[in-house]
C-alpha positions in Angstrom: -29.8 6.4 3.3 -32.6 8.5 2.1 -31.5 12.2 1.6 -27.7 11.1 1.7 -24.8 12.4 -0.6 -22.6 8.8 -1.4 -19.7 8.1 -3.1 -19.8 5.1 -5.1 -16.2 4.2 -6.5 -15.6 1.8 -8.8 -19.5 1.7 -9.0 -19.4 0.7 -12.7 -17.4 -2.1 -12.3 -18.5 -6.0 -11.9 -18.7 -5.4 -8.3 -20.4 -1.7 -8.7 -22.5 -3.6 -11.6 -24.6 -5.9 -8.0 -23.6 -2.5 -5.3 -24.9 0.6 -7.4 -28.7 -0.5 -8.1 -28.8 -2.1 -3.9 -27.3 1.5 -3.1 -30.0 3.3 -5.1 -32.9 1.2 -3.8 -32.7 2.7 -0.2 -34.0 5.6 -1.3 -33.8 9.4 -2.7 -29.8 10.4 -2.7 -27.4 11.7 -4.5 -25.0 9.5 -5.6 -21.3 10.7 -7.4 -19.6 7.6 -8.9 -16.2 8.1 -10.9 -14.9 6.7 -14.2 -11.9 5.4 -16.2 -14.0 3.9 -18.9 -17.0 5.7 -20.5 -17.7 2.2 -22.4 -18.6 0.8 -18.4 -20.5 4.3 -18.1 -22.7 3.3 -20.4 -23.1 -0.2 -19.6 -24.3 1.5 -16.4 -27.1 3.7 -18.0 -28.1 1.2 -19.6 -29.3 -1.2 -16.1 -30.8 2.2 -14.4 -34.1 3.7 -14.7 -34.6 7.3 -15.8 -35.4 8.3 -12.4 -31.9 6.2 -11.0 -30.0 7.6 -14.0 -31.4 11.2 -12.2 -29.5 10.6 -8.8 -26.3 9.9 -10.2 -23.5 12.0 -11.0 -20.6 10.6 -13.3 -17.2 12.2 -12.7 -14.4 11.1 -15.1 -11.7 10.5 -12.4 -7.8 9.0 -11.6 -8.3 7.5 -8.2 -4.6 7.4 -8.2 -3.7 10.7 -8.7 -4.6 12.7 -5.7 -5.4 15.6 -7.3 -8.0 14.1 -8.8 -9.5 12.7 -6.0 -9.3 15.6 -3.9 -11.0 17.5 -6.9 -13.8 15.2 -7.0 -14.4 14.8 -3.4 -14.7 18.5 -3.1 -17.6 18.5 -5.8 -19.6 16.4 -3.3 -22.1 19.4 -1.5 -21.4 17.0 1.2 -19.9 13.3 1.7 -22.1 10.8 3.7 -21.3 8.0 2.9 -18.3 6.3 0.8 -18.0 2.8 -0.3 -15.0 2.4 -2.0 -15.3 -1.0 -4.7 -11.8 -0.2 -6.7 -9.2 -3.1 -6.4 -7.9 -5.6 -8.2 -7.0 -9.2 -7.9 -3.3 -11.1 -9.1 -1.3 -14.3 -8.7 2.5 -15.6 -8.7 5.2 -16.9 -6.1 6.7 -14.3 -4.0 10.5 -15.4 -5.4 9.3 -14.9 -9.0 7.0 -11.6 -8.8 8.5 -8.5 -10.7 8.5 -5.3 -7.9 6.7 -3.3 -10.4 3.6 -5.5 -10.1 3.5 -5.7 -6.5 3.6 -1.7 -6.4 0.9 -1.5 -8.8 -1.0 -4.1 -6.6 -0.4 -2.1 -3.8 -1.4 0.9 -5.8 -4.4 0.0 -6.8 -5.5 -1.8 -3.6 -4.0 0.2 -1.0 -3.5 3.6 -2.3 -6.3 4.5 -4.0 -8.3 3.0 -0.7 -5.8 5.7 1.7 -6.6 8.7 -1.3 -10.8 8.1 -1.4 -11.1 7.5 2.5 -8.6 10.6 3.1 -10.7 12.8 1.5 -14.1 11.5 2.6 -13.3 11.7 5.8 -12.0 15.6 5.6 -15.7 16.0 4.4 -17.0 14.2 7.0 -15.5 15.8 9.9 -16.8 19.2 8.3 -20.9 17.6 9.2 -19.8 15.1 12.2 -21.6 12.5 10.0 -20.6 9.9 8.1 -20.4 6.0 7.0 -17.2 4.6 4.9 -17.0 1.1 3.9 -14.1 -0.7 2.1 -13.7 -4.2 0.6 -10.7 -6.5 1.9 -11.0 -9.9 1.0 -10.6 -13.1 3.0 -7.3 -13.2 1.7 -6.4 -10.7 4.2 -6.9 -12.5 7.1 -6.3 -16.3 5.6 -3.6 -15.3 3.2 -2.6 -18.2 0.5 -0.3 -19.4 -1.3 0.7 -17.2 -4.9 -1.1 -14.3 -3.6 1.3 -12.6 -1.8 1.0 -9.2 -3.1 -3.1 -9.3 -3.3 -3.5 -10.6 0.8 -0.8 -8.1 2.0 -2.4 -4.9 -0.1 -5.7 -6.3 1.2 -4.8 -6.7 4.8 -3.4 -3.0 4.3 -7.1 -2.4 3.7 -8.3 -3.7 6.8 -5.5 -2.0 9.2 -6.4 1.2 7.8 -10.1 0.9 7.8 -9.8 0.1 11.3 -7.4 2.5 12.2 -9.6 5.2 10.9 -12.9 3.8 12.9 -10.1 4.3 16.1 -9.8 7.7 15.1 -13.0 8.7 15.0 -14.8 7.2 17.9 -16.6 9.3 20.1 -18.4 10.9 16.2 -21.2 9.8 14.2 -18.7 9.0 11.6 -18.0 5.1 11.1 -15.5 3.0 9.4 -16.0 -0.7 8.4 -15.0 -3.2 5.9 -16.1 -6.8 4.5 -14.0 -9.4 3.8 -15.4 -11.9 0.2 -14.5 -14.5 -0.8 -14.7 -15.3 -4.2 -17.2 -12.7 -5.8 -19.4 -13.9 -8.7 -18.5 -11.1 -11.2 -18.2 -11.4 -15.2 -14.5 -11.2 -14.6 -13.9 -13.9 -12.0 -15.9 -16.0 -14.1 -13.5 -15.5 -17.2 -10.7 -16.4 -15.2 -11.8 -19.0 -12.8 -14.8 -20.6 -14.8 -18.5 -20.9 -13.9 -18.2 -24.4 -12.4 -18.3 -23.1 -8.8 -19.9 -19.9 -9.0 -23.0 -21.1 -7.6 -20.8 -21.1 -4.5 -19.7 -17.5 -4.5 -20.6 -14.3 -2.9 -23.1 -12.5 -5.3 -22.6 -9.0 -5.9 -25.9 -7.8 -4.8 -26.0 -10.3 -1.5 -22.8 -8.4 -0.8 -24.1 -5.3 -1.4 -26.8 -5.7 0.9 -24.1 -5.9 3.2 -22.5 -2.9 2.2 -25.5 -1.0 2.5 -26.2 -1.4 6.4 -22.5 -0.7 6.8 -23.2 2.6 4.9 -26.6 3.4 6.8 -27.9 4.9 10.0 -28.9 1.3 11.4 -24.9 0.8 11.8 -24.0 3.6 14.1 -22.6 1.1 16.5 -20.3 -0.5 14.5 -17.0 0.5 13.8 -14.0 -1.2 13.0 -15.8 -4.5 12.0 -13.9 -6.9 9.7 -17.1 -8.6 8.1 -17.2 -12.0 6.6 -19.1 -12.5 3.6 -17.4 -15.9 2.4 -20.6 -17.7 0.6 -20.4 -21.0 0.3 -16.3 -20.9 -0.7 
């Protein structure tokens, strides 16, 4: 990934917190990451070196609003890679969950997934190059019981991932997604515990995974649903 221009969203997340310094390690890039929260910003400078800190570019964006992604996208010099890390995670039985959470779910999952790999791949087909990995979940392929909302969005992610690898075949542009399990992020572990988390996915062992997805090495695959389920 040396020399390469990657979007990072969602980089300052608990996720972004294990994918960000992996991304950085495989040497000199630029790296654009956008923001909601300038508290999470600075949680970030504080992990990276001075010479990190130097690669990365923070853009204060809604990856909701497509304006706003088209805007940043098109302050790239060039996109060569985009792993997009946004998404969110929710519970309830189908008969008792309120529509307007399941369109946010879908919103956040889903939407902002179509708006960041949209645009990427506009740039993309400008060079002929390019890498774009999402993040389904197990969930999408082995739905369960009370989350309804979170596998469909999430299977959403997969059928477009793959649907844009389709698209591009016969390029040096790839599309590819992994599918966690239970990641071991500060927020998970609010919510679920720290009993088990010796039994989740790590965020920087799923990283790693991220990062062939998003280099060279993985010109050959396109369209790959990837497992990263741990020990869950």
């Amino acid at each position: 990934m040396r020399g390469k221009h990657v979007l990072v969203t969602g980089g300052t997340g608990g996720l972004g917190l294990g994918v960000t310094p992996k991304v950085l390690a495989r040497g000199p890039m630029s790296i654009t990451i956008p923001y909601r929260s300038a508290q999470e910003v600075e949680r970030m400078r504080g992990m990276l070196s001075p010479s990190d800190l130097a690669r990365v570019r923070f853009v204060s964006a809604d990856l909701t609003e497509e304006t706003s992604v088209e805007e940043m996208i098109n302050g790239m010099e060039r996109v060569d890679a985009c792993i997009h890390l946004v998404g969110g995670f929710s519970m309830g039985k189908v008969h008792e969950y309120p529509l307007d959470k399941w369109q946010k779910d879908f919103r956040l999952n889903l939407e902002t997934t179509f708006l960041v790999c949209k645009h990427s791949l506009r740039r993309m087909l400008e060079t002929g190059y390019g890498r774009i990995v999402t993040v389904g979940s197990r969930g999408a392929v082995l739905p369960g019981a009370q989350l309804a909302a979170y596998c469909a969005s999430k299977a959403g992610v997969v059928a477009l991932t793959q649907a844009i690898a389709d698209e591009t075949k016969g390029t040096n542009i790839t599309a590819n997604v992994v599918l966690p399990s239970v990641i071991d992020t500060p927020a998970n572990r609010a919510a679920m515990g720290a009993e088990n988390a010796n039994q989740w996915v790590k965020a920087e062992s799923l990283g790693e995974v991220i990062c062939f997805l998003a280099s060279d090495e993985a010109k050959d695959m396109r369209g790959a649903a990837v497992p990263v389920y741990g020990n869950v």
